[in-house]
C-alpha positions as CSV (number, residue, x, y, z in Angstrom):
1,X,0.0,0.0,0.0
2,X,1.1,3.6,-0.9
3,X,1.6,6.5,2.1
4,X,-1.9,8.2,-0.2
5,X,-3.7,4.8,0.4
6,X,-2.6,4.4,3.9
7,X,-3.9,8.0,4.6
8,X,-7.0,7.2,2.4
9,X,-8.0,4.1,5.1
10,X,-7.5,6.1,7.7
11,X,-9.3,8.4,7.0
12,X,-11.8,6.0,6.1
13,X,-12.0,3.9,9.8
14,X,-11.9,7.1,11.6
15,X,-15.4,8.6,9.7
16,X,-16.4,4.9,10.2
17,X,-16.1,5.0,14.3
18,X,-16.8,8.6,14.7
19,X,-20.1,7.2,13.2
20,X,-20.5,3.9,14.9
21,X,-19.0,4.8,18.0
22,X,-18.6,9.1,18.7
23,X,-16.7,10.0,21.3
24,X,-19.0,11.6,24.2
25,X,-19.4,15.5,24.8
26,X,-18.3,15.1,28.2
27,X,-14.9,13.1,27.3
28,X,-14.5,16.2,24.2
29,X,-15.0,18.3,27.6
30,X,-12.3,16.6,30.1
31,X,-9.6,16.4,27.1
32,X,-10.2,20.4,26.4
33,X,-9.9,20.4,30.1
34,X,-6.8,18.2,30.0
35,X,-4.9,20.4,28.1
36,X,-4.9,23.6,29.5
37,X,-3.0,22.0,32.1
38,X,0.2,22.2,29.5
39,X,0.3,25.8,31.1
40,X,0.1,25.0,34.6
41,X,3.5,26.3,35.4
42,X,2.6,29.4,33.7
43,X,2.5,32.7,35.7
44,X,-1.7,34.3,35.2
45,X,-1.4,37.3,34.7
46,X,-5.1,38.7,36.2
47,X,-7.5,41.1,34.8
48,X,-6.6,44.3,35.9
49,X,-8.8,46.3,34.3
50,X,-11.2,46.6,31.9
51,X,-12.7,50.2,29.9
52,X,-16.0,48.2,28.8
53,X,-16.6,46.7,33.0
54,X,-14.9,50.3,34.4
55,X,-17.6,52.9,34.7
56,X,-17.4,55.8,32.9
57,X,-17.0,58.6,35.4
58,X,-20.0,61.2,36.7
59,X,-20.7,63.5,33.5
60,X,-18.8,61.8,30.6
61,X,-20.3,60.5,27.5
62,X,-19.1,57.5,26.3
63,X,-20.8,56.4,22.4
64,X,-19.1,52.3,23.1
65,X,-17.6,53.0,19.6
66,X,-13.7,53.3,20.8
67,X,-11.6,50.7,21.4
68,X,-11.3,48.6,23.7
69,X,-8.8,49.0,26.4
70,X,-7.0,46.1,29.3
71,X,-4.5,45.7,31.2
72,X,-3.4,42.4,33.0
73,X,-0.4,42.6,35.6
74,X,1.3,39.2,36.7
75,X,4.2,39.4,39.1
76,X,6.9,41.2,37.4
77,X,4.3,42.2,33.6
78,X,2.4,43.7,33.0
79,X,0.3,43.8,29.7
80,X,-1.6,46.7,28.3
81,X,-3.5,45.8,25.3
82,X,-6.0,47.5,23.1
83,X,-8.7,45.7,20.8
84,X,-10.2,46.9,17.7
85,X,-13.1,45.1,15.8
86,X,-12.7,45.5,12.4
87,X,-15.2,44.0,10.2
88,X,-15.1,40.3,11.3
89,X,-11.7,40.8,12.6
90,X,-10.0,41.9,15.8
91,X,-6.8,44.2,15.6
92,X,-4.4,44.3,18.7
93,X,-2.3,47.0,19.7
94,X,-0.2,45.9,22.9
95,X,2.8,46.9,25.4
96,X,4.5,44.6,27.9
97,X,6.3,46.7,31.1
98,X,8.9,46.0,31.4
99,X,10.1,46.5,28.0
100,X,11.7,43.5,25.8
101,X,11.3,41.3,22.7
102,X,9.0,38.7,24.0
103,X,6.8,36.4,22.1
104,X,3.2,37.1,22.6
105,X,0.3,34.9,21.4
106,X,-3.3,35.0,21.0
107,X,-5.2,31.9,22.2
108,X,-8.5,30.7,21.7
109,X,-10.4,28.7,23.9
110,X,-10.9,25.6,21.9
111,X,-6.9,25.5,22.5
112,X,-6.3,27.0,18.8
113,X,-3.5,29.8,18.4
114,X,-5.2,32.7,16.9
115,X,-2.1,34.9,16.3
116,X,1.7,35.2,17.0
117,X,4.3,38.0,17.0
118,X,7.5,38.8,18.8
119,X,7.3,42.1,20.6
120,X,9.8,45.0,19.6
121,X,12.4,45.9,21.9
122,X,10.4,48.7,23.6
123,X,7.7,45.9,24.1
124,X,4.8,46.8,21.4
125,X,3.3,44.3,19.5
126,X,0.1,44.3,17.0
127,X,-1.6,40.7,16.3
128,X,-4.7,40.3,13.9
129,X,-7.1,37.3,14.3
130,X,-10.5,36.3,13.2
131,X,-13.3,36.4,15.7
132,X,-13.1,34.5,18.5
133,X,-15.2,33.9,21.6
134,X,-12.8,34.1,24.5
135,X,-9.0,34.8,24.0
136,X,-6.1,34.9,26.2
137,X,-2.5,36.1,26.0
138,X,0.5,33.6,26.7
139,X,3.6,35.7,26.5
140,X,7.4,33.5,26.3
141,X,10.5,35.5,27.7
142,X,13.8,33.9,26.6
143,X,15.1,33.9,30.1
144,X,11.8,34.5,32.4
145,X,8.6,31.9,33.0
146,X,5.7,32.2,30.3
147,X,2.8,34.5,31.6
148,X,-0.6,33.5,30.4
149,X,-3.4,36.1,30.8
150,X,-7.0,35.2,32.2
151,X,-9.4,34.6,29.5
152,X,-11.0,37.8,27.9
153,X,-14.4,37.6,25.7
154,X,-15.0,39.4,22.9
């Protein structure tokens, strides 16, 4: 058998069990569950604020058309980002304090990476993604532990 027919049977069981035998929601649930436990050494970096939860002060006007502003502060980051709809996309402007190339990643929560980018060396970084749900930030320092933000919907 060729590596195309191998592939070809495969593929061919796997619709065949999926059909005769799916897997259960609630298994589906405890693997998603499963695996954000890769990140459990991970510092979380916590929800600091928020300009859509923080209320506008006495007097001022606010039309919800802006963009969206957070900040999340772990021990030692902090992460400013801003988020932009545009069209059936999201646009993020970020900064991480203190300053350095880092690599910063947007994360869905079906586990999927969204987006990448390495920060410049004053620590800014734009990402672009598709919609998604709920996102989070994981950001990788050469010589520091990874920081993963709390999840954020959109």
């Amino acid at each position: 058998m060729t590596n195309h027919e191998n592939d070809d049977l495969m593929r061919d069981l796997q619709d065949l069990l999926g059909r005769a035998d799916p897997v259960p929601d609630a298994v589906v649930e405890a693997g998603k569950a499963a695996y954000g436990w890769r990140t459990i050494d991970a510092d979380l970096a916590e929800l600091l604020a928020d300009s859509i939860v923080d209320k506008q002060p006495a007097g001022v006007r606010s039309s919800g058309t802006g963009p969206r502003i957070v900040t999340f502060e772990s021990e030692g980051l902090t992460i400013d980002i801003e988020v932009r709809k545009e069209r059936r996309a999201h646009r993020l402007l970020g900064q991480i304090d203190p300053p350095g190339s880092v690599t910063v990643t947007v994360e869905l929560d079906d586990g999927a990476v969204a987006a990448t980018t390495t920060s410049d060396e004053l620590g800014r970084f734009e990402l672009r993604f598709d919609e998604g749900a709920r996102i989070r930030l994981r950001v990788d320092a050469p010589a520091a532990a990874s920081v993963v933000s709390a999840w954020l919907p959109l």
